[in-house]
C-alpha positions, 0 to 999 in steps of 0.5 A, a space after each residue: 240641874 240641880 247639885 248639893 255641893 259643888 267645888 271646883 273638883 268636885 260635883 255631888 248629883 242627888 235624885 230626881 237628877 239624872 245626869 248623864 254619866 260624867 267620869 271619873 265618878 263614884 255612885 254611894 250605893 247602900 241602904 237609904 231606907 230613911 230613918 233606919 240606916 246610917 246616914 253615911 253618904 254626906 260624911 263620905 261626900 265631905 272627905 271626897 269633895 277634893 277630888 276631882 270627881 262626881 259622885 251619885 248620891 241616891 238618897 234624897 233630900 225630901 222623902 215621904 217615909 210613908 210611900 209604899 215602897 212597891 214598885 207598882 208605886 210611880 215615885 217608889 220606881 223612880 228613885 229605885 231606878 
């Protein structure tokens, strides 16, 4: 299972990870449309990393920006789901 941070309080999950939900813990829903919205979610993760929660971080470390994003497309679904 990988993380991309981990403290002794808090536990960040990424994509393609699918944990099974862990309370308490917060998803970073918004847009992560790359290269077009504001990067937000690793900002947020720092000022939350004290606490003693996990939170769901769905954008992805690695994305083709050139993927279709239908979703017919296999790797579009996924991270949508």
């Amino acid at each position: 299972m990988s993380t991309l941070l981990s403290t002794p309080k808090c536990t960040i999950y990424k994509p393609p990870v699918s944990p099974q939900i862990i309370t308490p813990s917060i998803f970073l829903a918004g847009s992560i449309e790359q290269n077009a919205a504001e990067r937000w979610q690793a900002d947020l993760t720092l000022k939350l990393s004290d606490l003693p929660i996990v939170i769901f971080n769905p954008r992805r470390d690695k994305w083709d920006g050139d993927l279709k994003q239908d979703i017919s497309n296999p790797d579009f679904k996924e991270q949508v789901d």
